[in-house]
N, C-alpha and C positions, 0 to 999 in steps of 0.2 A: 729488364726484358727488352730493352733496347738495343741490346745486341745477342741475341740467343742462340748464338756456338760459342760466342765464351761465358755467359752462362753456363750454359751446358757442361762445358769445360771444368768451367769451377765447381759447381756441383758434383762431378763426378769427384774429383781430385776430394773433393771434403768428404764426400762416402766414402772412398778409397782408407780415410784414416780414422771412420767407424764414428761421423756427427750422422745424426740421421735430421731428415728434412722432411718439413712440414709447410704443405698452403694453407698460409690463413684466409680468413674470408673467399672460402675458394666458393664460386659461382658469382663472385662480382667484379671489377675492375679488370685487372690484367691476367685471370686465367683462361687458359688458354688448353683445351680439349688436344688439338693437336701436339702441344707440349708436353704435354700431362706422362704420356704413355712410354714419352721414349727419358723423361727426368728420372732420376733416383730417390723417389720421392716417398715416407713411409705413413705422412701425415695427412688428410683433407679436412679442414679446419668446415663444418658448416658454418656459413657465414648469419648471424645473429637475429638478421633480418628477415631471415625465412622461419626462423623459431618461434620468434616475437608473434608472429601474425598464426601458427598453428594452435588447435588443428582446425579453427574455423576453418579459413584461408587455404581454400583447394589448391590451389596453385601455390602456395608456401610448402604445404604438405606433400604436393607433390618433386616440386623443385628438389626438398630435402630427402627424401625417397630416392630419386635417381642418383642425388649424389651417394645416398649409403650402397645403392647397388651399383654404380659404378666404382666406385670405391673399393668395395666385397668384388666385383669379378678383376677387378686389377691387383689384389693381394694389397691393396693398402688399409692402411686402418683410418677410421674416419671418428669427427670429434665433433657432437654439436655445441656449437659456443649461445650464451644467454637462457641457457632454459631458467626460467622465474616459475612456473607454475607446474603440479603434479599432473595435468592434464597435457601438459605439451612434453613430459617427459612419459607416461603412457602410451603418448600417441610415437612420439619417437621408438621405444623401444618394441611394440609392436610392427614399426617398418625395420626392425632389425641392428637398430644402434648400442654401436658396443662402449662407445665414451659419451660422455658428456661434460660441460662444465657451466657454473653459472648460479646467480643467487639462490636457487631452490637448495642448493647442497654449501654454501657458503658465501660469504661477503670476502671482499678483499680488509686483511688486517696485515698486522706488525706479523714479523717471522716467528716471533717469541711465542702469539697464539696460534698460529699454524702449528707451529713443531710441539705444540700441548696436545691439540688435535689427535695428531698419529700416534700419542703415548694411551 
């Protein structure tokens, strides 16, 4: 992000030959609202930290909310990362979330038990 026209640049070029592109942790570090809109961008990663703390956590729950409707009025699709409990994955999907990932639906393993998984 250090130089973002040839970001830019390159990003388009890699859309152009059909990778599609994802912000992780998007709402911490280096996102950038003003960039967001004009990238090729099909991914918003919610960043784990805002998960973690809902639905106590009004302002996690909210944070995570704007990002799924921002996300929903830009046509991207959005992804909460970390959900560990059924309760922050209720509270998620009643703000409208179409992905998720994180220990409530699995642990990270070998490929071997993954690809048993999908059989």
């Amino acid at each position: 992000m250090a130089d973002p026209v040839r970001t830019q640049a390159v990003l388009e070029a890699l859309n152009e030959h059909g990778f599609r592109m994802a912000i992780d942790d998007f709402g911490t570090g280096h996102s950038s609202l003003a960039r967001l809109w004009r990238m090729p961008v099909d991914l918003l990663k919610i960043d784990r930290s805002f998960v973690a703390e809902m639905p106590d956590d009004e302002a996690a729950s909210t944070m995570a909310s704007t990002i799924i409707h921002l996300a929903s009025s830009l046509g991207i699709d959005h992804l909460a990362e970390g959900i560990e409990r059924p309760d922050q994955l209720e509270h998620l999907v009643g703000q409208g979330a179409c992905l998720g990932q994180g220990y409530l639906f699995g642990r990270p393993g070998p490929a071997s038990e993954i690809a048993a998984l999908a059989a």
